[in-house]
N, C-alpha and C positions, 0 to 999 in steps of 0.2 A: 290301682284301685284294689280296696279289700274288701270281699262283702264276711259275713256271717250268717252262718244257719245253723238251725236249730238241729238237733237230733233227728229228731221224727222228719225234717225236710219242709215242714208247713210254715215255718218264717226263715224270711231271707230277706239281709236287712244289706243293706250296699254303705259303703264307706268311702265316698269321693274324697278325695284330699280337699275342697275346698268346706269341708266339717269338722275338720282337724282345726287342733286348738293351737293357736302359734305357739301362743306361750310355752307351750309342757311335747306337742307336737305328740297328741294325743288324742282320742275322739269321745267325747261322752254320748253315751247313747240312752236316754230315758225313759222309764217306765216296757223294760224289755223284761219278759216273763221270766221266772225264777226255771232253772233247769239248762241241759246240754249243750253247749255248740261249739261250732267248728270254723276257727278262722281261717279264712283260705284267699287266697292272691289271686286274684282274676277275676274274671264277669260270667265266672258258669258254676255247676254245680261240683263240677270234677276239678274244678282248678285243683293247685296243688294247697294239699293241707299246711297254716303257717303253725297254729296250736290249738290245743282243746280247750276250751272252757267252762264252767261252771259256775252258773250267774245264781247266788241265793237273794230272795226276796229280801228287799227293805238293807239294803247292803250296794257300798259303792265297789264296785270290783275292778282292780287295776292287773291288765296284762303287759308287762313288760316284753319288748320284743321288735329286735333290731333287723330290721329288713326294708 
């Protein structure tokens, strides 16, 4: 499982594999606010960092990343 969180720590969004996209084995996440965050591998805050990212508004944003 992979979640994501924000910068600031106030959204944390979880990433079960059953929301991944077969096709592309990918996950789309909608309507997630423009700004900072931190994908991380595990079910906590500390897990370990996978990569940073920065989501701008009104923009599809694809993270590449093999784990």
């Amino acid at each position: 499982m992979f979640m994501l969180v924000s910068q600031d720590e106030r959204l944390l969004v979880h990433l079960y594999s059953f929301l991944r996209q077969p096709e592309t084995s990918s996950y789309l996440i909608e309507k997630l606010p423009a700004g900072s965050y931190t994908l991380r591998r595990g079910n906590g805050r500390y897990s370990p960092v996978v990569a940073e990212i920065e989501v701008k508004a009104n923009q599809v944003n694809t993270v590449h990343q093999s784990v």
